[in-house]
C-alpha positions in Angstrom: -15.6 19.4 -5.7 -13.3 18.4 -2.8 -12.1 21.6 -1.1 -8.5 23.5 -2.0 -5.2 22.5 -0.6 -2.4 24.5 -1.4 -0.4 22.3 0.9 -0.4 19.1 1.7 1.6 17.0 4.8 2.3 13.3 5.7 4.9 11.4 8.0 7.0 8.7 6.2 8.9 6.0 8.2 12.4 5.5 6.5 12.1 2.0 6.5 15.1 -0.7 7.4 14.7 -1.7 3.4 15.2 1.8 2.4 18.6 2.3 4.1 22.3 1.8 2.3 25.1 -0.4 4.0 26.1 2.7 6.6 21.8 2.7 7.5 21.5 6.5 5.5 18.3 6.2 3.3 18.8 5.8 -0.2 18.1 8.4 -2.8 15.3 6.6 -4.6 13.6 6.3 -1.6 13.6 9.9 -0.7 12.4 10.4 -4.5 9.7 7.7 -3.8 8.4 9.5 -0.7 8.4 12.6 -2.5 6.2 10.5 -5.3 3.7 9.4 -3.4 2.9 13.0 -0.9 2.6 14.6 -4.2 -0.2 11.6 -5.5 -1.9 11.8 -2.4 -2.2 15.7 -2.2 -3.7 15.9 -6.1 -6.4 12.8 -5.1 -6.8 14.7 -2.1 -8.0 17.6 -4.7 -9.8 15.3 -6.9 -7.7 15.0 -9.4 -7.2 10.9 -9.3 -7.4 8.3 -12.0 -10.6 8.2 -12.8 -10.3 11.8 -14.0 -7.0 11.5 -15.7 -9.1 8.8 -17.8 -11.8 10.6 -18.6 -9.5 13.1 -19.6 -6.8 10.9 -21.4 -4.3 13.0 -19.2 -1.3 12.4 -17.0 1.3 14.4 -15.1 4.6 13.3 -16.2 7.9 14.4 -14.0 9.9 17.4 -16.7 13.0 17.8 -14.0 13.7 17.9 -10.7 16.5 18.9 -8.3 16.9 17.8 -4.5 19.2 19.5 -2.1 20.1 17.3 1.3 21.2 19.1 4.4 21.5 16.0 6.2 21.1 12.5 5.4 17.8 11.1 7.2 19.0 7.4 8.7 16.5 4.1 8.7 13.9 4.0 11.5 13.4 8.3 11.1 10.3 9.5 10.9 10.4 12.4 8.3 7.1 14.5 7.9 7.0 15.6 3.8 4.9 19.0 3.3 4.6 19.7 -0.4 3.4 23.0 -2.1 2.5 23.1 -6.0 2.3 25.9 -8.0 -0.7 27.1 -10.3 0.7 26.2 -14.1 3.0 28.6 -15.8 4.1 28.1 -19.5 2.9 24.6 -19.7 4.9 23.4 -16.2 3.6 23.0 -12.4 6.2 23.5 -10.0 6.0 21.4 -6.7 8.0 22.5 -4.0 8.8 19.2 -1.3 10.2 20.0 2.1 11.4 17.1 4.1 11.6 17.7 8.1 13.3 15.8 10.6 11.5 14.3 14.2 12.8 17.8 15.7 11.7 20.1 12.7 14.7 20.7 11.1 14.4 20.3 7.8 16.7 17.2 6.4 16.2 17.8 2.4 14.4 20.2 -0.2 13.1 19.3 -3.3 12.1 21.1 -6.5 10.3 19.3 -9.2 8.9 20.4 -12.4 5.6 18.4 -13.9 4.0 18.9 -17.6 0.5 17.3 -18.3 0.2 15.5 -20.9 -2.6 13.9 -23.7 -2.0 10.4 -23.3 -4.0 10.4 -26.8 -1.7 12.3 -28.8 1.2 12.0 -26.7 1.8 16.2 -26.5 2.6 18.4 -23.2 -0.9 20.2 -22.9 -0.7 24.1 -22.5 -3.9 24.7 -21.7 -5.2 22.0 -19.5 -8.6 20.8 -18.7 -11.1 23.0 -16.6 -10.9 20.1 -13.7 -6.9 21.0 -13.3 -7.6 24.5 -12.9 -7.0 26.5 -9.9 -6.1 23.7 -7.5 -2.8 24.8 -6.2 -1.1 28.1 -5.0 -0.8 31.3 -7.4 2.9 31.4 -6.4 5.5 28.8 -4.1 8.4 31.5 -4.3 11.1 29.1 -3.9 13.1 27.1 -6.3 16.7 25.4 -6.4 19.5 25.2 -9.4 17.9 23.0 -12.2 19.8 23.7 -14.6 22.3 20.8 -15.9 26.0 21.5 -17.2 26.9 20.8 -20.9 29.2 17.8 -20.8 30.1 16.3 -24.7 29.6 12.4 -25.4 33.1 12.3 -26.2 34.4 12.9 -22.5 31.8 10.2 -21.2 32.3 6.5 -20.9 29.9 4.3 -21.6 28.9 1.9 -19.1 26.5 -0.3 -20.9 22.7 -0.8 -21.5 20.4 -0.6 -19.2 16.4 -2.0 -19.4 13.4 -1.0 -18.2 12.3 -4.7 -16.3 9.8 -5.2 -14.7 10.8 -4.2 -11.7 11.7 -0.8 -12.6 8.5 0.1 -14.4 5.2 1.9 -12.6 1.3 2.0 -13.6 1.9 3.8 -16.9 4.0 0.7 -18.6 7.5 2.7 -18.5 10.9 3.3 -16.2 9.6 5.0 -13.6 10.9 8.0 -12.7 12.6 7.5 -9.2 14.6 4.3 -11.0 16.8 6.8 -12.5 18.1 7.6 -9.2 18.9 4.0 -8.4 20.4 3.5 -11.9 22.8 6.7 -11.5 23.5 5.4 -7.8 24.2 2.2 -8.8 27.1 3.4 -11.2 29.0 5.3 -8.5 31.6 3.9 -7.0 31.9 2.2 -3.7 34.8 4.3 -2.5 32.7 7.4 -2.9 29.7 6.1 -0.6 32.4 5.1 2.0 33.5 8.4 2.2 30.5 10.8 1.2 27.5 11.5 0.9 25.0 13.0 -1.6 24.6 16.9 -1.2 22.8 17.6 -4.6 20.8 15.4 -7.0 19.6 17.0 -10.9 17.8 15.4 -13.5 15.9 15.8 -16.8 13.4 13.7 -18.3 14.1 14.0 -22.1 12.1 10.9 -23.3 10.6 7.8 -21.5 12.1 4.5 -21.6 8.9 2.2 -22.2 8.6 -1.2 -20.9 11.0 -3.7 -22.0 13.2 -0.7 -23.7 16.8 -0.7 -23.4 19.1 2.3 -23.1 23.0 3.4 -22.9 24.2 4.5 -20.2 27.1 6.9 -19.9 29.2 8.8 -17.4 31.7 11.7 -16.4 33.3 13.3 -13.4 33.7 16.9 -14.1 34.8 17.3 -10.8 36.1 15.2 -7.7 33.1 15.3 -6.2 30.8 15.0 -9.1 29.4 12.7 -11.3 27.4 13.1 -14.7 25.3 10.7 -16.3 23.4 10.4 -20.3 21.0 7.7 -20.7 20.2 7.2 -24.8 18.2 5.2 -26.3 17.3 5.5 -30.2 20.1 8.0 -30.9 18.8 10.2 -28.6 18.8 11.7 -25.3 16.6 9.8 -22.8 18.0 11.8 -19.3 20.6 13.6 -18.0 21.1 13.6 -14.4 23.8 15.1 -11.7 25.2 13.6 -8.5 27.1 15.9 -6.0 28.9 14.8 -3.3 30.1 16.4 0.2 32.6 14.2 2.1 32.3 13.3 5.8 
């Protein structure tokens, strides 16, 4: 059994591709580094895909919520140290801390995971004995996750949306870090001319599987905020939250 980590630690290059029309990297990107630190810490643990199908398991993202102190630009090297938590009430928190070249630390994120049998297609509460005990008892550190209550009726709809090819990841549905690009992709170009992101929220309510369509809608509760619903089937397939500061 490969040795416990409770932490885990690699350097990403924010790469020339990854960067918006002012060279700031984009918010997918930062959700995609996050992505794949987390993958490589739990292989690094033994739990890889060979074990998720001999288990008919997977981790599937509940939530998360990312807080950006500053803006990391292309060609920065970021080093991403994540910390999981042990699971409580069915969820794993992971904790993602994303440091600038000098150690300051450019953005924080807080994700919630559920494991889940891709059998049945239920959140497991008790999971196998090969995901036991692999990550810290306690991360004591977590950031607003909660999303506001905003009616259908004071949304606009913006149109469907699809899960192509290009969006979808090795379990056949939109990945989860797409949502980010969607959301960003239906704010205005005024708003990334004059601000930037300070806060990012989002739920998972129900995956969008390959070739699935969805509505998307939007409000601005605020100047500096933007709310987004994504439905598919009459019902709620995310929710997300974009907050930003101006320069």
């Amino acid at each position: 059994m490969p040795e416990k980590q409770t932490t885990y630690t690699e350097k990403f290059t924010v790469y020339r591709t990854d960067g918006d029309h002012l060279g700031n990297v984009k918010l997918g990107a930062l959700l995609r580094y996050a992505q794949q630190v987390a993958t490589a810490h739990a292989e690094a643990v033994g739990l890889d895909d060979a074990l998720y199908r001999k288990t008919h398991t997977a981790y599937v993202l509940a939530k998360l919520a990312l807080h950006i102190e500053r803006l990391p630009r292309v060609d920065e090297e970021l080093t991403l140290l994540t910390q999981p938590e042990n699971c409580k009430r069915a969820v794993n928190k992971r904790i993602t801390h994303f440091y600038d070249a000098s150690g300051a630390e450019a953005a924080v994120m807080d994700s919630r995971w559920v494991l889940i049998d891709t059998e049945k297609r239920i959140i497991l509460r008790k999971h196998p004995e090969q995901f036991n005990d692999q990550w810290a008892a306690d991360v004591p550190f977590e950031l607003p996750i909660k999303l506001p209550r905003i009616a259908l009726e004071d949304c606009e709809v913006l149109g469907e949306q699809q899960a192509v090819y290009s969006r979808c990841d090795m379990n056949g549905h939109l990945n989860n870090t797409r949502y980010a690009d969607i959301v960003c992709d239906a704010v205005p170009w005024e708003v990334w001319d004059t601000a930037q992101i300070r806060d990012f929220t989002i739920s998972y309510h129900r995956e969008v599987p390959r070739g699935e369509c969805f509505t998307l809608r939007r409000a601005r509760p605020a100047e500096d905020t933007f709310y987004f619903e994504g439905e598919r089937e009459g019902k709620s397939a995310f929710e997300a939250q974009l907050i930003f500061k101006h320069l």
